[in-house]
N, C-alpha and C positions, 0 to 999 in steps of 0.2 A: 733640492736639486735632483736627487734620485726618483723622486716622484715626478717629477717636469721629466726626465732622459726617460724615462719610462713608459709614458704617454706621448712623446715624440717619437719611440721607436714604433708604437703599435701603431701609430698613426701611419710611418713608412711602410710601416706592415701592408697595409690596406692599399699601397700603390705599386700596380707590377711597373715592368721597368719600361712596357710602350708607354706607361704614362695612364693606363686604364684603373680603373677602381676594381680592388678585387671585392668579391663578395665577401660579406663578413662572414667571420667562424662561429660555427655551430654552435649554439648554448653549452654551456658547462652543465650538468646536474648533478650537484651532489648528492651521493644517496646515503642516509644516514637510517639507524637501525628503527628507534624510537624508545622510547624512558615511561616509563611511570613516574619516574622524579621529573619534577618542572627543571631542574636546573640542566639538565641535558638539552634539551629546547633552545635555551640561552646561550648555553656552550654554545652548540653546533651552527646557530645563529647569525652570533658573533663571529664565527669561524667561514663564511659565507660572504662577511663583510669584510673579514681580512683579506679575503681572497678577491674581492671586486676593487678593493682600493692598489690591489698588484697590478690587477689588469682592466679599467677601468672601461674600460670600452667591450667587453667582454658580458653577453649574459651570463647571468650567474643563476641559479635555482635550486631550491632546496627539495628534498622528497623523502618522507619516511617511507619503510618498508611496514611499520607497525606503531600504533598505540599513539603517534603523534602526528599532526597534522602541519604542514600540507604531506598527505599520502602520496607515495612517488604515481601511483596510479593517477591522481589526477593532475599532479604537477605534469605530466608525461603528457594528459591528454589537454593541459592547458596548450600546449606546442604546435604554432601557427604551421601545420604540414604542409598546407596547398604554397605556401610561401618562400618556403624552406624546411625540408622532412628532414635534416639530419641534427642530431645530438650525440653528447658524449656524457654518457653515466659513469663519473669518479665515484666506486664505492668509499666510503666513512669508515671501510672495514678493511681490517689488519692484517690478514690469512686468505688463502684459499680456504672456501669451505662452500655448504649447500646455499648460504646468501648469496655467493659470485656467484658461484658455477649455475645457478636453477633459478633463482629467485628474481634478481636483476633482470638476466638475461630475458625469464618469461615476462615479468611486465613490461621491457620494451616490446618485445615480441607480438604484446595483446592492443598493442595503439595501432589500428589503422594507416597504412601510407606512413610510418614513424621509419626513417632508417637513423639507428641509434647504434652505436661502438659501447663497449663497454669497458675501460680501464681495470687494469690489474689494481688487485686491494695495494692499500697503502702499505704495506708490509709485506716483506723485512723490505729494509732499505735504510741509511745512514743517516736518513734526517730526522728518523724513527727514533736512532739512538742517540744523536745529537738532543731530542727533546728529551729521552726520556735521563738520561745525564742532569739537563738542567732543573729538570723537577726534583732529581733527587738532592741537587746542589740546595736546591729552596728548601726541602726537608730539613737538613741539617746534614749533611753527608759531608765531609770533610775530602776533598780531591787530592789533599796536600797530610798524609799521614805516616805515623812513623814502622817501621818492620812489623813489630809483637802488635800492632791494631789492626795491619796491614792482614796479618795472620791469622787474626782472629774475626776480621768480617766478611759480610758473605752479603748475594742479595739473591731475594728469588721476586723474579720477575712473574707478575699475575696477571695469567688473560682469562677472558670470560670459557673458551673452551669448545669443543668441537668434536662430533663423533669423526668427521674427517681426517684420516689422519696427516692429510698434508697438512691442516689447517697447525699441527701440532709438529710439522716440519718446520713452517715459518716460525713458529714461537718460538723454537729452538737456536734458527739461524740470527733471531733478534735477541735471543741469548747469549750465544755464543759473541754476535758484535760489543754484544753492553760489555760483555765480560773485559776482552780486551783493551776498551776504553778505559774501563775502572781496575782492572789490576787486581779483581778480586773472583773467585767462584760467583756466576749468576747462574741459578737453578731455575727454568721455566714451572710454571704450577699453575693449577686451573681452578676458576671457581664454580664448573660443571660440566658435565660430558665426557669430562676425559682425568687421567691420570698423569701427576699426583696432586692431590687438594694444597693448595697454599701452607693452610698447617700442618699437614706431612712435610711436606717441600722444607719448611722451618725447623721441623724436629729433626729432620736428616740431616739436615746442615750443622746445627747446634752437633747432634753425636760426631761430628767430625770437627769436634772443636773451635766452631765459627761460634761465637755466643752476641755479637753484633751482627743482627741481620737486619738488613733495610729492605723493605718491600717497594716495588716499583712496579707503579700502576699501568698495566698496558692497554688501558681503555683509553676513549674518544674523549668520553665525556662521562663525568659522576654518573650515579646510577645503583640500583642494588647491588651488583657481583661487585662493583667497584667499592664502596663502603662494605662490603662484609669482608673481602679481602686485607683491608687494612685495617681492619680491628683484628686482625690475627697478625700483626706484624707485631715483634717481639723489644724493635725499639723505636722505628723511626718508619712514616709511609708516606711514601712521595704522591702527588696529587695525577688525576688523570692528565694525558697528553692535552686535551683542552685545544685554545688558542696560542698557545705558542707560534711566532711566527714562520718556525720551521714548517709546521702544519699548512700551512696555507702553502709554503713554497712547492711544498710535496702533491698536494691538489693538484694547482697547474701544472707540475712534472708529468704526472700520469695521465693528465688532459693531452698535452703536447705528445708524446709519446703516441696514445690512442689518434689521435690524429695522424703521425707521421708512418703508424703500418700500415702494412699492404690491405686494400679494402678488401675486405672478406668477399669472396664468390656469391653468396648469396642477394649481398648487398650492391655489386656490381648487377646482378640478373634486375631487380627491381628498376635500376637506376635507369633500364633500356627499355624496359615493359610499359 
């Protein structure tokens, strides 16, 4: 029933109220990092599928930045411009850092006639900690515990890491959210570029009497930082964000959103030229 009311609303979507056809919305692109592990591929995937079965009438595209394919460079330059030049690049990524800020932005940049938006990373935001809640639920994490356990566990939350230091603002802010969902100290920690390393993060915690510490993973998708980060977890490590169906709902949030700002000045100058 929810998937019928869903597909009858897009469908009213697409009629203004003289009764005209609007033109359809801009493709979605997700931009995802890229893995040397196959199983990132498959996540991110499948995570592309969840998101086309929300909004089925919606293009949907995938594009790496590196190491996996389809490269966001050619997923961008597969884009019918003379037909419709506009897209919306949802980064696959957590933080501000040099991927949003420079990276995204220059490969739409480099497509010819492409006028492309580019969505704020997926982080912080509440659906971030809603997922990463239920991974830890899947771990073993007990939501329902007594004072003296309560006392004694802790979680430090692992992101891949960022010489940026906003990128390590957001990390914090998705810290501080998890914290107060779980009721317990969440110490943010990194598996490169920044301070402090996951197994610092767990030794600190432990000297301050936390000797249950759960790790929670604040990647996309498996991967190296991700597996080395929870081989240093001291009892219990919850799985990448993955497909959760949060994730997907948080895609099209940041689509809709990059849709409904004010069109960038430069983008309006093209659109008259």
């Amino acid at each position: 029933m929810n998937a019928i009311t869903s597909r009858l609303g897009h469908q009213l979507s697409l009629v203004a109220l003289d009764g005209t056809r609007r033109p359809p919305p801009p493709p979605l692109v997700l931009v995802a990092h890229g893995s040397r592990d196959p199983r990132a591929l498959g996540t991110v995937s499948t995570l592309v599928e969840r998101v086309r079965e929300l909004r089925p009438h919606l293009s949907v595209r995938l594009g790496h930045l590196e190491l996996d394919e389809p490269l966001l460079s050619a997923t961008l330059a597969s884009i019918d411009t003379a037909h419709d030049p506009r897209a919306v690049l949802v980064p696959l990524l957590l933080g501000r850092g040099h991927h949003v800020k420079r990276d995204v932005p220059d490969a739409a940049a480099a497509v010819p006639g492409l006028r492309a938006r580019v969505a704020a990373p997926l982080g912080p935001h509440p659906l971030l900690v809603e997922t990463l809640y239920a991974r830890l639920g899947e771990a073993g994490w007990r939501t329902r515990m007594s004072d003296a356990a309560r006392r004694a566990s802790g979680v430090v939350l692992a992101a891949a890491g960022s010489r940026d230091p906003e990128a390590a603002v957001d990390t914090r802010h998705t810290a501080r959210l998890l914290a107060e969902r779980l009721g317990v100290p969440v110490a943010a920690a990194y598996a490169s570029a920044a301070a402090p390393t996951v197994p610092a993060a767990v030794r600190a915690m432990a000297a301050r009497g936390r000797h249950r510490i759960a790790v929670a993973s604040y990647f996309t998708a498996p991967g190296r930082f991700a597996t080395a980060c929870a081989e240093a977890a001291p009892w219990i490590a919850a799985a990448p964000l993955g497909t959760h169906p949060a994730m997907a709902r948080l895609v099209l949030h940041r689509y809709d959103q990059a849709l409904a700002a004010p069109e960038p000045a430069a983008e309006r100058e093209l659109a008259t030229t």
